[in-house]
N, CA, C and O atoms as CSV, one atom per row, in Angstrom:
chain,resi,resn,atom,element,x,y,z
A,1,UNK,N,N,-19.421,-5.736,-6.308
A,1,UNK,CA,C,-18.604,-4.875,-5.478
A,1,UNK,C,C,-17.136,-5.277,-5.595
A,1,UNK,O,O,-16.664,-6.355,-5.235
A,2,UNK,N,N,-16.380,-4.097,-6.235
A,2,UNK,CA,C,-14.704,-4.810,-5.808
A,2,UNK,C,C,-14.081,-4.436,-4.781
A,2,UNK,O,O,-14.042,-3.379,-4.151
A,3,UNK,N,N,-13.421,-5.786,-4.644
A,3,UNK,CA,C,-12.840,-6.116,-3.014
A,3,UNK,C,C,-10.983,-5.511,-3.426
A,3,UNK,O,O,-10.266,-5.870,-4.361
A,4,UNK,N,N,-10.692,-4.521,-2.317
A,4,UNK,CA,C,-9.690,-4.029,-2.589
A,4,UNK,C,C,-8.539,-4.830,-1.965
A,4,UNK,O,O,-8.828,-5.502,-0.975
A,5,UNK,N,N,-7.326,-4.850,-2.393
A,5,UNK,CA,C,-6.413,-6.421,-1.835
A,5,UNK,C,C,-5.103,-5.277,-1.294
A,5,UNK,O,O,-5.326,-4.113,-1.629
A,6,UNK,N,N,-3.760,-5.515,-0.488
A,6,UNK,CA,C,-2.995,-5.473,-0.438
A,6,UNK,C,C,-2.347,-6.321,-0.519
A,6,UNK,O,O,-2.739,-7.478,-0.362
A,7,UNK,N,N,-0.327,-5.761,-0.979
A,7,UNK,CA,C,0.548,-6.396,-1.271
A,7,UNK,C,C,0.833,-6.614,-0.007
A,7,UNK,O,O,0.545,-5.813,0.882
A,8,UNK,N,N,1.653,-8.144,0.259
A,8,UNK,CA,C,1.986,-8.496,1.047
A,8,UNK,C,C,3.720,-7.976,1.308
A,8,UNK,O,O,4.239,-7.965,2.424
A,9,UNK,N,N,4.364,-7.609,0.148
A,9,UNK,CA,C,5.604,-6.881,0.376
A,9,UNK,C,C,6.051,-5.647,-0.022
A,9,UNK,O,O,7.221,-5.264,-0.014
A,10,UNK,N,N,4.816,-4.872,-0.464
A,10,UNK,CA,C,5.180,-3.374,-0.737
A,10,UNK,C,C,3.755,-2.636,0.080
A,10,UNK,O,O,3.695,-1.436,0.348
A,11,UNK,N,N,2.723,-3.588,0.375
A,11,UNK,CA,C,1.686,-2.935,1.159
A,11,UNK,C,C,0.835,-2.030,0.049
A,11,UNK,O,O,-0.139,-1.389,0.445
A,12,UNK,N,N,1.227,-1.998,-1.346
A,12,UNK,CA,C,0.354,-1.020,-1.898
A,12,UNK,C,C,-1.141,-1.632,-2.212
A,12,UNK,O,O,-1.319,-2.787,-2.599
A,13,UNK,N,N,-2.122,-0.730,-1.997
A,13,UNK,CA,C,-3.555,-1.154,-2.030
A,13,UNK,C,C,-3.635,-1.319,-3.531
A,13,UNK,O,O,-3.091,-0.410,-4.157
A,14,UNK,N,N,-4.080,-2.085,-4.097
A,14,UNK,CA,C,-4.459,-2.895,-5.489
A,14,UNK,C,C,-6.236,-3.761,-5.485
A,14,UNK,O,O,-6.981,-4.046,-4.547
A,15,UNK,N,N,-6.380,-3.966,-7.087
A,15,UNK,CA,C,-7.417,-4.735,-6.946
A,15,UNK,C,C,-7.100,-5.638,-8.024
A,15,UNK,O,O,-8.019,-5.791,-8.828
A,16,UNK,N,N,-5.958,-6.324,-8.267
A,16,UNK,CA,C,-5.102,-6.998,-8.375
A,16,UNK,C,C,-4.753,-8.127,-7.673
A,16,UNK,O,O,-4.628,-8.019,-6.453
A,17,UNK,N,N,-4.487,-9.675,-8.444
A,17,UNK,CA,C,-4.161,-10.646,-7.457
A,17,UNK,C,C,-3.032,-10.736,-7.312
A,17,UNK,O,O,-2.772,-11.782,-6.718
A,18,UNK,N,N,-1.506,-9.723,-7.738
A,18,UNK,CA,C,-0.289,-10.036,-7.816
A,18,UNK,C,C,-0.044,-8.749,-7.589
A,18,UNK,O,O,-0.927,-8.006,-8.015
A,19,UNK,N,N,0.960,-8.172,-7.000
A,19,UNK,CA,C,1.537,-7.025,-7.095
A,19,UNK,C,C,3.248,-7.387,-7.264
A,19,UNK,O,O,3.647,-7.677,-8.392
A,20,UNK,N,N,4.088,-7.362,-6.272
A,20,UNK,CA,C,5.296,-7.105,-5.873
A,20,UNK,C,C,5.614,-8.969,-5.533
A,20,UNK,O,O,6.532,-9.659,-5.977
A,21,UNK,N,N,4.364,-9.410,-4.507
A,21,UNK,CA,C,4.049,-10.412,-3.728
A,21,UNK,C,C,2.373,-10.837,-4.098
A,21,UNK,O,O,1.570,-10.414,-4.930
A,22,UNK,N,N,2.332,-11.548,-3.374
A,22,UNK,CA,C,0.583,-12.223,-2.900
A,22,UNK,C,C,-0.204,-10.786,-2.693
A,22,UNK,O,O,0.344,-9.737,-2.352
A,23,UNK,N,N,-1.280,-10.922,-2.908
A,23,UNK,CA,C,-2.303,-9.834,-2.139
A,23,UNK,C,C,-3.041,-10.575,-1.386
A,23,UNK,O,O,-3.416,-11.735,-1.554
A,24,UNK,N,N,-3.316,-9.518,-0.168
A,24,UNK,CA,C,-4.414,-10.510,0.804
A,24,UNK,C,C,-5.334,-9.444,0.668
A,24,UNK,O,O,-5.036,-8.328,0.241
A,25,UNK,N,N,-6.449,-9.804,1.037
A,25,UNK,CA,C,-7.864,-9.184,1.807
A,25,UNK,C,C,-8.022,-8.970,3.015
A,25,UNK,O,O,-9.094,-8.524,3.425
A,26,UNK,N,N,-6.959,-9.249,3.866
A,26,UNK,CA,C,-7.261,-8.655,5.447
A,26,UNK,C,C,-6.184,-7.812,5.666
A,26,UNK,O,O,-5.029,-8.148,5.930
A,27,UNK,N,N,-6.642,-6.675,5.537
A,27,UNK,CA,C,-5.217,-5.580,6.007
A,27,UNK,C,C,-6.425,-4.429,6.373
A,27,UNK,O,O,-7.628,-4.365,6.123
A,28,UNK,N,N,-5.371,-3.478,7.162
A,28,UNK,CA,C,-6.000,-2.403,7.994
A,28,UNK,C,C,-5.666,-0.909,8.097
A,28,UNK,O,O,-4.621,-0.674,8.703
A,29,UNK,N,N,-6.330,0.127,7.635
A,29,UNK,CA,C,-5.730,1.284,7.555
A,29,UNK,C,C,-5.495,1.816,5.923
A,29,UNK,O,O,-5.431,1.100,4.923
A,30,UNK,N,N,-5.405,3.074,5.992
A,30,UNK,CA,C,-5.065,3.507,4.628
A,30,UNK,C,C,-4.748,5.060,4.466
A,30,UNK,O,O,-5.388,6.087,4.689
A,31,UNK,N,N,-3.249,4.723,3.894
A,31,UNK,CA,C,-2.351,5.915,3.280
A,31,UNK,C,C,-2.681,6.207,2.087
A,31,UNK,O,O,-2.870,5.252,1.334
A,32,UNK,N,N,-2.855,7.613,1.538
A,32,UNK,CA,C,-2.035,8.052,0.473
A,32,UNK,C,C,-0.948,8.858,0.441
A,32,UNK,O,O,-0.598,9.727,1.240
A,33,UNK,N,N,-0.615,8.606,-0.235
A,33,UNK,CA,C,0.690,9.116,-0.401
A,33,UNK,C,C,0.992,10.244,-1.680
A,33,UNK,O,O,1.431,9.486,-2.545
A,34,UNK,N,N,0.999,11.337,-2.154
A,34,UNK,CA,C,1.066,12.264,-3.383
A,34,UNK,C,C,1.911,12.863,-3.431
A,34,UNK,O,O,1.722,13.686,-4.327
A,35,UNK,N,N,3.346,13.069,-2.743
A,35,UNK,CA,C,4.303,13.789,-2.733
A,35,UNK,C,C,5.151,12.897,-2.020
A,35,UNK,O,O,5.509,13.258,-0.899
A,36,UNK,N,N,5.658,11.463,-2.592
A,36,UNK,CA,C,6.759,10.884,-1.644
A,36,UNK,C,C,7.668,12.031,-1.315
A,36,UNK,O,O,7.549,12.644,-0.255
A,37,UNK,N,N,8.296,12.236,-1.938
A,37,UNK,CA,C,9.704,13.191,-1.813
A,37,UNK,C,C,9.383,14.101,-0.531
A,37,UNK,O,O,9.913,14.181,0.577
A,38,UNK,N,N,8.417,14.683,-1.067
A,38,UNK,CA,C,8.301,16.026,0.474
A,38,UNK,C,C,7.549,15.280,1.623
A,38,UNK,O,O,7.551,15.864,2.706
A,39,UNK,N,N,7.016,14.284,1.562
A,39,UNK,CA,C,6.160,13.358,2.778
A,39,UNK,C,C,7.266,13.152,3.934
A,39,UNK,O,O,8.405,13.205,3.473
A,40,UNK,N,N,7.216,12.967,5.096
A,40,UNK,CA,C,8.147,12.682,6.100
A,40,UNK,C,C,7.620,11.582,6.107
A,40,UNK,O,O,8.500,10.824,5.699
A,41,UNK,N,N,6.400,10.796,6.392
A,41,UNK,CA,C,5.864,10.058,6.681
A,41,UNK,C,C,5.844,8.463,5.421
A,41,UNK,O,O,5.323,7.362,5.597
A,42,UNK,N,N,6.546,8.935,4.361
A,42,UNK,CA,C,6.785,8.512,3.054
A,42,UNK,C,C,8.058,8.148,3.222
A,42,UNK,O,O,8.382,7.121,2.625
A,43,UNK,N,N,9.015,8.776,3.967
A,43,UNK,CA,C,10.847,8.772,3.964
A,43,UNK,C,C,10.555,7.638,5.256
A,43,UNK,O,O,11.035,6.520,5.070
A,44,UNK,N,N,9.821,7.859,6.510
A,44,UNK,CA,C,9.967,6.965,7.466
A,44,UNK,C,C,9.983,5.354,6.879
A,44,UNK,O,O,10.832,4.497,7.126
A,45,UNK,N,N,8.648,5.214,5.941
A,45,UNK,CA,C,7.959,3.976,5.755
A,45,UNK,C,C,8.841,3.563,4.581
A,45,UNK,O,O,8.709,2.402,4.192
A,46,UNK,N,N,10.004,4.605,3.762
A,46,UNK,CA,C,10.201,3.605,2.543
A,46,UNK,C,C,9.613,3.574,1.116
A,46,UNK,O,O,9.861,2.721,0.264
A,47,UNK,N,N,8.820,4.606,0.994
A,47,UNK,CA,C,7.686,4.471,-0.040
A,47,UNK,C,C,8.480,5.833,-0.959
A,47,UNK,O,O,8.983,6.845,-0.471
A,48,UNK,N,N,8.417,5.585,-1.904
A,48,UNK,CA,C,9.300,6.157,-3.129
A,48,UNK,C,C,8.235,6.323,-4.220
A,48,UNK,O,O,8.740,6.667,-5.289
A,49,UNK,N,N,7.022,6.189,-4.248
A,49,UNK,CA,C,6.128,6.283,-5.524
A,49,UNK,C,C,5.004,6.881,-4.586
A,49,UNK,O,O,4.886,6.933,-3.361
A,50,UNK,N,N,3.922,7.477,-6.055
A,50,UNK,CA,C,2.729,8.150,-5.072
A,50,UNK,C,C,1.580,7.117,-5.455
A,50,UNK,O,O,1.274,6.924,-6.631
A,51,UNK,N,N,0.962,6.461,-4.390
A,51,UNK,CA,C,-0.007,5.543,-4.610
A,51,UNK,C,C,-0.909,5.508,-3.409
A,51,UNK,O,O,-0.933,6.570,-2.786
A,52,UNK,N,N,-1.660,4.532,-2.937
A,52,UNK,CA,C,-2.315,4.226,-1.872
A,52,UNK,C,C,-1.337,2.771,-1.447
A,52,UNK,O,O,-0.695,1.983,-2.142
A,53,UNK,N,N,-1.594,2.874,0.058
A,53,UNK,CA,C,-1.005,1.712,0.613
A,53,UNK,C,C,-1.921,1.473,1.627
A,53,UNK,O,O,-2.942,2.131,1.828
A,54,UNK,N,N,-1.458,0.332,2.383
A,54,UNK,CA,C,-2.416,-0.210,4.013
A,54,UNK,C,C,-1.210,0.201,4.390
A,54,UNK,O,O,-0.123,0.294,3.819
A,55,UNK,N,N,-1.784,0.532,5.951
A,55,UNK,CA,C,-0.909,0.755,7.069
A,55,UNK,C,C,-0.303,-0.695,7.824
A,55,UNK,O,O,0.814,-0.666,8.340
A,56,UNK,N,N,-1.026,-1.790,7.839
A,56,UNK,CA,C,-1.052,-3.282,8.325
A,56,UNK,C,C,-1.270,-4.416,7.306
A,56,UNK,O,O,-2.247,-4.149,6.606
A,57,UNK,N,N,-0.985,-5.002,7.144
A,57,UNK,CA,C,-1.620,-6.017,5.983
A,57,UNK,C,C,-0.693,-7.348,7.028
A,57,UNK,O,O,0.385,-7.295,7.619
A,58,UNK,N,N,-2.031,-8.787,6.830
A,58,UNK,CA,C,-1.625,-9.523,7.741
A,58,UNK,C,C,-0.984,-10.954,6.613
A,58,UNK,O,O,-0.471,-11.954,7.115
């Protein structure tokens, strides 16, 4: 089974041990994102690419 990780400084969901930062295994919630540009919710958070992210990552 693969265990899905987040970045600890861009929050994007990976299954990857490196992204941006560290990845952890305890984070909570989940965005996608497919239209940064027109997303409001994409302009609030900062997110400029279309990917999956966590909403929390600890």
């Amino acid at each position: 089974m693969i265990k899905l990780r987040a970045c600890r400084v861009c929050k994007r969901v990976t299954e990857d041990l490196k992204c941006h930062g560290d990845t952890v295994l305890e984070w909570k919630g989940y965005l996608f994102i497919l239209q940064p540009q027109k997303s409001l919710l994409a302009k609030r958070t900062g997110i400029t690419t279309s990917d999956e992210y966590a909403i929390k990552v600890r």
